[in-house]
N, C-alpha and C positions, 0 to 999 in steps of 0.2 A: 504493500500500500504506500510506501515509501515516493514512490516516483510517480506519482499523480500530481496532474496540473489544476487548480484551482482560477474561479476567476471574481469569488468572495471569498475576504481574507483579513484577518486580525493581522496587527504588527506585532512579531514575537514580543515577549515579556516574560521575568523572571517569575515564579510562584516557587513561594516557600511553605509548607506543610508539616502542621503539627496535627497527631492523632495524641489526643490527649485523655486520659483517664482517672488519675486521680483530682478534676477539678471538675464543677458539676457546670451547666450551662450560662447558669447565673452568676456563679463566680466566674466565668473566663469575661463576660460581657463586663462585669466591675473591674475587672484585672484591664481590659482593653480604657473604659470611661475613665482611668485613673491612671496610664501610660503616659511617660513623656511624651510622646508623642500627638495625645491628645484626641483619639480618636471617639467619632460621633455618629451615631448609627445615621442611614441615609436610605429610602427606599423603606417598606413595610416587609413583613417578616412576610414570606413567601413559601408554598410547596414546589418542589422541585421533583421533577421525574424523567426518568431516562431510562428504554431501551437499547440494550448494548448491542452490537455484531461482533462477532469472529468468523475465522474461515474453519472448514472442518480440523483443522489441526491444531487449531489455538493460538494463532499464531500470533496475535496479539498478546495472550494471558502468558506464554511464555518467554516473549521479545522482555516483556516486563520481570519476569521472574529471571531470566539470565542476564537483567542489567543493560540491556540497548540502550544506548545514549541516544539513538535517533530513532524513534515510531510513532506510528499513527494507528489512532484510534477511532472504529465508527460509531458513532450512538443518534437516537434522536431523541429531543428533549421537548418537555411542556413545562406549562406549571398550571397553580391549580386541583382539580380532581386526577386522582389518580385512573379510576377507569371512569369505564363512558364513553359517548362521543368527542374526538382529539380534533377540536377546529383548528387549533395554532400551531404549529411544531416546525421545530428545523430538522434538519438533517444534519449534524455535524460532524468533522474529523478534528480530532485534536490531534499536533502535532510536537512532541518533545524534542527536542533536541538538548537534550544534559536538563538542567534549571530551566532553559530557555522553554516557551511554551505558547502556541497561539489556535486561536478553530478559524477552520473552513467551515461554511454554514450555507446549507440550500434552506428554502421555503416547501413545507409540504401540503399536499391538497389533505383533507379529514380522513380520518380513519375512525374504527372503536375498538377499544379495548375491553372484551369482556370474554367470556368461554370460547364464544365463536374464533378466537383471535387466531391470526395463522401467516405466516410470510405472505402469501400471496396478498394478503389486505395493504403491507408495508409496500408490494411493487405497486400497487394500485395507485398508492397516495405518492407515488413517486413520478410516474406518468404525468408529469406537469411541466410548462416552459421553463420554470425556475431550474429546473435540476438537469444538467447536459449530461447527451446520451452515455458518455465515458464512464459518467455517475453511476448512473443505474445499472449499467452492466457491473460493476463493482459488485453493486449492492447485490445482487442476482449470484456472484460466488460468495455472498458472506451469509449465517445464517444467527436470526435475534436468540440471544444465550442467556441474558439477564435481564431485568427490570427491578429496578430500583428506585426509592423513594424519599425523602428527607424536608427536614427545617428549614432552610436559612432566614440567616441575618445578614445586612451590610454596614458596612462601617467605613469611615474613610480619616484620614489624617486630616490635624490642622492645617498645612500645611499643601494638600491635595492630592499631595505627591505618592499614596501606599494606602490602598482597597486593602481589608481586611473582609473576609465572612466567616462566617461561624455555622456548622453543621450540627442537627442531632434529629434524636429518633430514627436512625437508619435503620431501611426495610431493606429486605433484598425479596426475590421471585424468583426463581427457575421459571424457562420458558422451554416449552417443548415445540417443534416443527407445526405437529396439530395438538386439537384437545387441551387446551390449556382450561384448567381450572384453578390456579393461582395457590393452589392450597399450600405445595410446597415454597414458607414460606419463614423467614429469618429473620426477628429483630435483635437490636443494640439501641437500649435506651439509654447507657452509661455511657458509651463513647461521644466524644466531642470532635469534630472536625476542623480545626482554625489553616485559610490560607491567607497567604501574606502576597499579596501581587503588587507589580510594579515596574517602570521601565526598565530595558537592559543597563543603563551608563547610573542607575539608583544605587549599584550593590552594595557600596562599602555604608551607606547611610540603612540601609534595610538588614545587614548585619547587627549593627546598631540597635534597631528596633526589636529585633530578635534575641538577643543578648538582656534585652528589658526582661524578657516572661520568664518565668520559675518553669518551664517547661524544654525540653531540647527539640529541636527541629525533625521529623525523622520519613520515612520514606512510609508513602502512603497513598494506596489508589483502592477506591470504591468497586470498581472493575474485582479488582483483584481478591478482595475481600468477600463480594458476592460470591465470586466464583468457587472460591474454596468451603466454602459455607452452603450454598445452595445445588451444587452441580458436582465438586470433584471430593 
């Protein structure tokens, strides 16, 4: 998935991640409003939801597990209800390179997520001008492996300079080819999600900022977590 051409596109950026557990939701939001830094929530607390892809070999879940400095990732994302009729959604790829980090993002026509649900409904909502045809063939070898659910918060610096968000209540779902009835299904209401985003030429100030929390920085993906918990 590496060598695909995009023609919507984020400007790379840093993101730092803490999966944090000995602090509860409410204390990391005090820990953030009382940071040198000065951060101030912005935006209302939102539901977040995303269907993941892989190819039959996983070759994402294990790009990530053997450490790839460079991969891409496909998911599509809503917010709001988690099943139902899906009127808004992107299509996106995240792309990592080391720290560095940005999504490619199509527009999708509606689908629903409920028992019925099935790949074929994802190629349907895909059949649209927004998404080029190189896309959809993509899509057509990768097949949806996860869905997942969560909180957020946003938060941003005095300064404007370093988005913070804060995750909880994480779901995970197995998805199957057909027949999905959702049942196989995984929560973490203890874990906290905190990222730290921010231009590439910020690093040594967002070190800084990092350096503030009682917490270490450590290596963490939602993807990954599902997977091991819901599927393997």
């Amino acid at each position: 998935m590496s060598q695909l051409n995009f023609n919507q596109s984020e400007a790379l950026r840093y993101e730092r991640k803490f999966l944090i557990s000995d602090y509860s939701f409410l204390e990391v939001e005090h820990l953030l409003k009382y940071h040198p830094a000065c951060f101030s929530e912005i935006y209302t607390q939102r539901q977040i939801n995303n269907i993941y892809f892989d190819s039959a070999g996983f070759e994402s879940y294990y790009g990530n597990i053997e450490g790839d400095t460079e991969r891409t990732k496909a998911r599509i994302r809503w917010y709001g209800n988690l099943f139902g009729k899906i009127d808004h959604s992107t299509l996106e790829f995240k792309i990592k390179k080391g720290l560095l980090g940005k999504k490619n993002f199509y527009s999708l026509a509606s689908f629903s997520l409920n028992e019925h649900f099935s790949k074929q409904q994802i190629l349907q909502a895909l059949a649209i001008d927004s998404v080029p045809g190189n896309i959809r063939d993509l899509m057509v070898s990768l097949q949806p492996v996860l869905l997942n659910t969560y909180l957020r918060k946003y938060f941003i610096s005095a300064d404007k300079q370093f988005r913070i968000t804060i995750d909880k209540d994480l779901t995970y779902y197995r998805i199957s080819y057909f027949g999905n009835t959702f049942l196989n299904m995984v929560k973490d209401h203890k874990a906290v999600v905190l990222e730290l985003k921010y231009d590439s030429q910020l690093e040594n100030e967002a070190k800084e900022i990092g350096n503030k929390f009682p917490f270490a920085m450590t290596k963490n993906s939602k993807y990954l977590q599902g997977i091991e918990r819901v599927l393997f």
